[in-house]
C-alpha positions in Angstrom: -41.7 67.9 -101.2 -44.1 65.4 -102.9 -44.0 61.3 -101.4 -41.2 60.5 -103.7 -39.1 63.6 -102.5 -39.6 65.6 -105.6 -40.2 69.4 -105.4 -44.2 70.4 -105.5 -44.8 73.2 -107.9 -45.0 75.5 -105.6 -41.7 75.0 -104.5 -40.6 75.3 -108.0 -42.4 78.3 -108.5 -40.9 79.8 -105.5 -37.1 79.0 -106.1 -37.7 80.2 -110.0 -39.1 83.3 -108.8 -35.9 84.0 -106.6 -33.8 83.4 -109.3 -35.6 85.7 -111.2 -36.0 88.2 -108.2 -32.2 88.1 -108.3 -31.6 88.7 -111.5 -34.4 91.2 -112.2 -35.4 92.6 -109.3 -39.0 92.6 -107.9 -40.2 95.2 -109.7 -38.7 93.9 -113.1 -40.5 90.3 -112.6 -43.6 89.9 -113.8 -46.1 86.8 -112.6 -45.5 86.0 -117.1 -42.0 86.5 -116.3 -42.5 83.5 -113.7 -44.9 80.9 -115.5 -42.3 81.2 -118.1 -39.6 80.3 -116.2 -41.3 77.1 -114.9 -42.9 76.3 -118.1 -46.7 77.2 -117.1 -49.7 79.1 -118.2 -50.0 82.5 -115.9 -53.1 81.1 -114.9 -52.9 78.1 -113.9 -50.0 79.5 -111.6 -52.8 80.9 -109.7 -53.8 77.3 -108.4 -50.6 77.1 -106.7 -49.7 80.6 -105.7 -51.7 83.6 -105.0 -50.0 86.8 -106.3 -46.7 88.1 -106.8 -46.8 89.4 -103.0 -47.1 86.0 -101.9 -44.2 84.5 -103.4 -41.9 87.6 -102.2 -43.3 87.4 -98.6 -42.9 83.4 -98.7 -39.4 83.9 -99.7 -38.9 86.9 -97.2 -40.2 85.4 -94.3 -38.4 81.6 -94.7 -35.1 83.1 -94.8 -35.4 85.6 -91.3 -37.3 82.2 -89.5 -33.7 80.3 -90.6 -32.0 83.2 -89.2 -33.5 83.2 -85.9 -34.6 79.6 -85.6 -30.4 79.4 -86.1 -29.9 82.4 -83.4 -32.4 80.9 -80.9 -30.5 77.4 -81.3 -26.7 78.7 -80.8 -27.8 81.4 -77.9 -28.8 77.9 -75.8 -25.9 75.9 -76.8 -23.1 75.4 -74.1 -20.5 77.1 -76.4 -18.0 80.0 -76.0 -19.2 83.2 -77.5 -16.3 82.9 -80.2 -17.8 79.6 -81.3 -21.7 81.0 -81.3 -20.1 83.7 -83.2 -18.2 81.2 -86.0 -21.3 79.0 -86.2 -23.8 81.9 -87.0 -21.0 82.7 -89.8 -21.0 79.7 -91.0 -24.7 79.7 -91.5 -24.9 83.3 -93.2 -22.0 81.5 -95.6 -23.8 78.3 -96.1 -27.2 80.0 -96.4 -25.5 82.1 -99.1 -23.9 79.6 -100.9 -26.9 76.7 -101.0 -30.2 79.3 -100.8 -28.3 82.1 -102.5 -31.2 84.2 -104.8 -33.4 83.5 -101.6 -31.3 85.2 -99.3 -30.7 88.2 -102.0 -33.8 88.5 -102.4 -34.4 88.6 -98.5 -31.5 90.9 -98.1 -32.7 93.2 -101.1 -36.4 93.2 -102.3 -37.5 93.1 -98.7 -38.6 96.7 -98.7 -41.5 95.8 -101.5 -42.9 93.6 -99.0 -46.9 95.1 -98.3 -47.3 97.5 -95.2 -48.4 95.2 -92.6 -46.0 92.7 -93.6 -43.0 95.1 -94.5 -43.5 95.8 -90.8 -43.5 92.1 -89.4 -40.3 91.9 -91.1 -38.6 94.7 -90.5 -39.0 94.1 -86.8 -37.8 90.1 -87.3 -34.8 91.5 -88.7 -34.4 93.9 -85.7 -34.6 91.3 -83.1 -32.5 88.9 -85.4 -29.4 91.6 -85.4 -30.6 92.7 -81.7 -30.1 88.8 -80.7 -26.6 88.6 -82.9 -25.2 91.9 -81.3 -25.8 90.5 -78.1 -23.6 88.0 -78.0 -21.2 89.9 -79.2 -21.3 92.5 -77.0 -21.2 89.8 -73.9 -18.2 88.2 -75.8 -16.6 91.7 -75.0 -18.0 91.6 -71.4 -16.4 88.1 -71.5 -13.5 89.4 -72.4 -13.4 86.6 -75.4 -13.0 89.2 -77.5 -11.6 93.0 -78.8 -13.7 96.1 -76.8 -15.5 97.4 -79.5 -18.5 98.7 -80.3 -21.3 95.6 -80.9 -23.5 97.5 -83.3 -20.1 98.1 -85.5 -18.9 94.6 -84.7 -22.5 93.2 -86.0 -22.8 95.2 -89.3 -19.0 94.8 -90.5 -19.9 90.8 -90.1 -22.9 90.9 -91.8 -21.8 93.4 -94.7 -18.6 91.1 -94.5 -20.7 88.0 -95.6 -23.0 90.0 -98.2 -20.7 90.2 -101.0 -20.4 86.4 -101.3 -23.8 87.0 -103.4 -21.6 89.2 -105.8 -18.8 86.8 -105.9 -18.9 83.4 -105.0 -19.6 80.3 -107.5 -19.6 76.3 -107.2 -16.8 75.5 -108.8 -14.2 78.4 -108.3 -10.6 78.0 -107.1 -12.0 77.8 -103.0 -14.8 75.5 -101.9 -17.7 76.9 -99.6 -15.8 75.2 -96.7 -12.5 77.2 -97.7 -14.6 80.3 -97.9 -15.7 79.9 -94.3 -13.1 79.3 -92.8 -11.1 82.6 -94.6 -14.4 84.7 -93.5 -14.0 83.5 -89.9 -10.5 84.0 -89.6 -10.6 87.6 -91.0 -13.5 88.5 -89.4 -12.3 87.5 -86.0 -8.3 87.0 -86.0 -8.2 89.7 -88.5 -5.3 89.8 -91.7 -2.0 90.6 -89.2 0.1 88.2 -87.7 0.2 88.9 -84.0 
């Protein structure tokens, strides 16, 4: 952000590119595609951003460092493993909902990400799911919750939360705080009445 708390171009330039990642894919985006989009030359994007690689690793990288910073924060907090469980939902939701071609792009165009990079983040993605599974999996120890399989556990929350990229809107029938909380029960009271 500039002084007067207005986005720099390259912030612009990165949060059009998502969009456009999105919608496009990274393949299907071209560095024209983008100076279009935010009303510039091609070149004189080059004086705020380097290539296309940039912008997707930029975009890669921020979203996993909000995953774990997030992880790292709820694994130290005093809190049942229920409640670390619900609050790392709720970020995934509000992550979706306020960053959401960011996160898509994160979730999806990853794998275009250069060698030595594509590795980096591959491996912050492991110990991100590593980190989430294990508190699931000493919720079970706990006996806080259903003796399942973590792994399983993990990826049915995490595919669970995915689709809200497919679906969700501003302005539908259910606010993003309504969609939380019907995630959260289903994903950990499930749909019968007990």
């Amino acid at each position: 952000m500039t002084k007067n708390g207005k986005p720099t171009k390259r912030q612009i330039i990165l949060e059009e590119a998502a969009k456009l990642f999105k919608d496009k894919g990274y393949g299907g985006t071209s560095m024209r595609d983008i100076a279009g989009q935010v009303g510039m030359e091609a070149a004189s994007m080059y004086n705020h951003i380097k290539s296309k690689d940039e912008i997707l690793d930029n975009i890669c990288f921020r979203i996993s460092d909000v995953y774990i910073s997030h992880l790292q924060e709820i694994e130290q907090q005093p809190l049942s493993f229920g409640e670390k469980i619900r609050a790392l939902i709720r970020m995934h939701i509000q992550l979706m909902v306020e960053d959401g071609p960011a996160v898509s792009v994160a979730n999806h165009d990853w794998k275009y990400l250069p060698a030595a990079r594509l590795n980096d983040f591959t491996e912050a993605r492991r110990r991100y799911e590593k980190g989430f599974a294990a508190l699931i999996a000493a919720g079970i120890a706990a006996g806080e919750f259903q003796p399942v399989n973590s792994t399983v556990a993990l990826f049915t929350i995490l595919s669970s939360v995915r689709w809200i990229e497919l679906w969700f809107k501003p302005g539908r029938s259910l606010s993003a705080e309504e969609l939380e909380e019907h995630i959260i029960t289903m994903l950990l009271n499930g749909l019968e009445k007990k």
